[in-house]
C-alpha positions as CSV (number, residue, x, y, z in Angstrom):
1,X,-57.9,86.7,-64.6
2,X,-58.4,83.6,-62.1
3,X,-61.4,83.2,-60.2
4,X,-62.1,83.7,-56.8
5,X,-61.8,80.2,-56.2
6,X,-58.6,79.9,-57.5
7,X,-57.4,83.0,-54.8
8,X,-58.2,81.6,-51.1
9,X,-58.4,84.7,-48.7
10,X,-55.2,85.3,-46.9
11,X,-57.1,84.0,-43.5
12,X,-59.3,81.7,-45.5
13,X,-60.1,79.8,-42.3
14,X,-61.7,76.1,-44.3
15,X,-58.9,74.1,-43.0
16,X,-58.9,74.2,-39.3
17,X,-55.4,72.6,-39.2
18,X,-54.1,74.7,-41.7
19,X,-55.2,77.9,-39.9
20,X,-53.1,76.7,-36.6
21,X,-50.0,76.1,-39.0
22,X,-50.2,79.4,-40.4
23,X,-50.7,81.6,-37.0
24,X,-47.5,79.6,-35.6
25,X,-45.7,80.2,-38.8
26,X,-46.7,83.9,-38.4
27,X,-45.2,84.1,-34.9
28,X,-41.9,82.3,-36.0
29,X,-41.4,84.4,-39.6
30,X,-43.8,87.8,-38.8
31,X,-42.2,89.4,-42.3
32,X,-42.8,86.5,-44.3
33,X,-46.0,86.0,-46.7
34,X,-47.4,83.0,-44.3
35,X,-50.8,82.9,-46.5
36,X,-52.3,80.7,-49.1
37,X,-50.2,81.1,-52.2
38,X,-51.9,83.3,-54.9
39,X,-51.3,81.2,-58.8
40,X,-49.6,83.0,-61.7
41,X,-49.5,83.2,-65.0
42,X,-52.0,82.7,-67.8
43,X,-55.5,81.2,-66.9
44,X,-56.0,79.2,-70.1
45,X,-52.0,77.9,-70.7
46,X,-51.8,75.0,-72.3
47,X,-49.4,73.4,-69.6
48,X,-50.6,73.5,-66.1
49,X,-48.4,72.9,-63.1
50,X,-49.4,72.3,-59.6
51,X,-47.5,72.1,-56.2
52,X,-48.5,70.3,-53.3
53,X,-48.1,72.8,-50.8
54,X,-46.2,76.3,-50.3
55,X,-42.5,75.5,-49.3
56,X,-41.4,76.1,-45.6
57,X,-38.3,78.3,-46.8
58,X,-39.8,79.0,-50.8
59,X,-43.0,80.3,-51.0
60,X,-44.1,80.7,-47.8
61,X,-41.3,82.8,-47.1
62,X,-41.9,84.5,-51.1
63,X,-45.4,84.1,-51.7
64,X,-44.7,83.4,-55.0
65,X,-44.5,79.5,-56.2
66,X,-41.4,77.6,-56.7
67,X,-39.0,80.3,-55.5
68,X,-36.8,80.4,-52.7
69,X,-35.9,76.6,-52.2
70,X,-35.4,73.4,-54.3
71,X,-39.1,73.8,-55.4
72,X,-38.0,75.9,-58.5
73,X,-34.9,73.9,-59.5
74,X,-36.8,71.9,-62.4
């Protein structure tokens, strides 16, 4: 299981910038996840891959990483 620190709450308000993205990106897409993306997988894999940021139209829109837009086309 990851830690907590690894799963930001959904309103984890730390980034004051970031908190003003997500209410405006709540008001444009109200059905889509619009929250810190949770991670998946195995905590102690021996490969570890990390994005940047959630995609507008990928995992913002999914919640899930790399799905939904170029992100996952590897």
């Amino acid at each position: 299981m990851f830690s907590a620190q690894a799963c930001p709450q959904r309103d984890c308000p730390r980034c004051e910038r970031l908190v003003a993205y997500r209410l405006q990106a709540r008001e444009r897409a109200p059905d889509w996840f619009n929250a810190p993306v949770p991670p998946f997988g195995a905590p102690d894999a021996r490969l570890l891959i990390v994005g940047l940021a959630p995609g507008l139209q990928g995992a913002n829109r999914t919640g899930r990483p790399f799905t939904g837009d170029y992100a996952g086309d590897l």
